[in-house]
N, C-alpha and C positions, 0 to 999 in steps of 0.2 A: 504494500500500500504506500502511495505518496502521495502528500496531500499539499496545498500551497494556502494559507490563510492572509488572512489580515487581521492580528486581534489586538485590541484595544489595552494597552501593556501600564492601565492606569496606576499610579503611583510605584511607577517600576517595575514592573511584575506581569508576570505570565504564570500559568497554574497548570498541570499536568494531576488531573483528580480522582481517583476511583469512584465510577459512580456511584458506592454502595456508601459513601460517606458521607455521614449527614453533620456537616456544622452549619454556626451561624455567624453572621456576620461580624458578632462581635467578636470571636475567637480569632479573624483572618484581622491579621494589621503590621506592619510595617514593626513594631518593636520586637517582631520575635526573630530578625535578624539577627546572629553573633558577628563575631568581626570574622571568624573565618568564613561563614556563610557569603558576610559581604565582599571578602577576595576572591572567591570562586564565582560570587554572583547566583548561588542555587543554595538552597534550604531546603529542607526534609524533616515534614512534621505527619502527627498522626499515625505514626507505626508507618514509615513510610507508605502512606494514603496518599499523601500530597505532597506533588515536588511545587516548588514554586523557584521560578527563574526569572532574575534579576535582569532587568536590559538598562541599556544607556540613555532611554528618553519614553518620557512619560508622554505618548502619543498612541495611534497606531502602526503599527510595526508587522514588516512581514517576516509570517514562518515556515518554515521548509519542514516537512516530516515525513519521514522514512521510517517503513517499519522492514527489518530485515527477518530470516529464520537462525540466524547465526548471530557472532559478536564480529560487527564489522571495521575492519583494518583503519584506524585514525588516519584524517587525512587533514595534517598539522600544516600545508603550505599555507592557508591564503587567510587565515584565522586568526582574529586579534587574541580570540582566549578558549580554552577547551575546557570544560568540566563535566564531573560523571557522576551518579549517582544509582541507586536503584530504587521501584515504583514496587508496589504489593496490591494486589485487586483482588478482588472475592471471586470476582465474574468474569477477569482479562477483557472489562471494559472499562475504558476512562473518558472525561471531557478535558478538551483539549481547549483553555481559556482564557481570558482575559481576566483581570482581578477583579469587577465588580459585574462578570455577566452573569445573567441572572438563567440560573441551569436548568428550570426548567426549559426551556429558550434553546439550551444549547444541544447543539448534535452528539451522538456519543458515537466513538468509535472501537468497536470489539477487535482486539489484537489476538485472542486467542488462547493467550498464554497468562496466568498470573502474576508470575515476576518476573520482572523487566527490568532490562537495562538499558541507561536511560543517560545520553552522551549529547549535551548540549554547545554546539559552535555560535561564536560569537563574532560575527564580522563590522565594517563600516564604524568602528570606531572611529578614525581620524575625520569622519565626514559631516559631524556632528558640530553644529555652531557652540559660540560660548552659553549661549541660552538654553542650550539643550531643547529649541525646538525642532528644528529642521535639520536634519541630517538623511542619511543614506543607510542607515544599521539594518541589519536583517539578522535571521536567527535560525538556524538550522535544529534539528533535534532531532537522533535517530532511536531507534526502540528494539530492542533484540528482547528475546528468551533467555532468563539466567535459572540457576539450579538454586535448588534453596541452600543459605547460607549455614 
């Protein structure tokens, strides 16, 4: 599966979600960043339920997603920053979203598999103005099958 979006990366963030998770809005917020969270740019909360990914401008932003059947070979040329993590689903289905879209609303995409691994590229950093409104960033995320830990 490849899919190309546009999602709405409000107050920095992008959200990779099990569908089977039910929070609320007050639990999702910007302090539950650490400082290593914020050098990699990606958090892992809720028993990894939920990846959330950090971008360089609070706008919309395009994403690239790849779901592969294997763990696929890093491809470190053209990449401001690479970070990995791994996702956990009930159902090996998740929404793929923006920080305040409202899930009923959103599409869900069935990967097949429960845990995932979960390798986010980050590009177009130098093309982002001082203001951090307008730039050129885009956002890659691929999805493999992992083994349980």
């Amino acid at each position: 599966m490849k899919l190309s979006l546009n999602l709405n990366a409000a107050s920095y963030q992008l959200m990779l979600q099990d569908v089977t998770l039910d929070i609320s809005d007050d639990e999702i917020g910007a302090n539950w960043w650490t400082e290593e969270d914020q050098e990699r740019m990606l958090s892992v909360k809720f028993d990894e339920r939920l990846v959330v990914i950090g971008t360089f401008r609070d706008a919309v932003v395009p994403v690239y997603v790849e779901v592969f059947g294997y763990e696929p070979v890093i491809d470190s040329d053209t990449w401001d920053q690479i970070s990995e993590c791994s996702l956990a689903t009930h159902t090996g289905t998740i929404f793929i979203m923006g920080n305040f879209d409202y899930l009923p609303e959103r599409e869900k995409y069935f990967l097949g598999f429960n845990l995932v691994g979960v390798r986010v590229y980050y590009g177009g950093a130098s093309t982002i103005d001082e203001m951090e409104i307008s730039g050129q960033d885009y956002y890659m995320i691929h999805l493999w099958p992992i083994e349980k830990k």
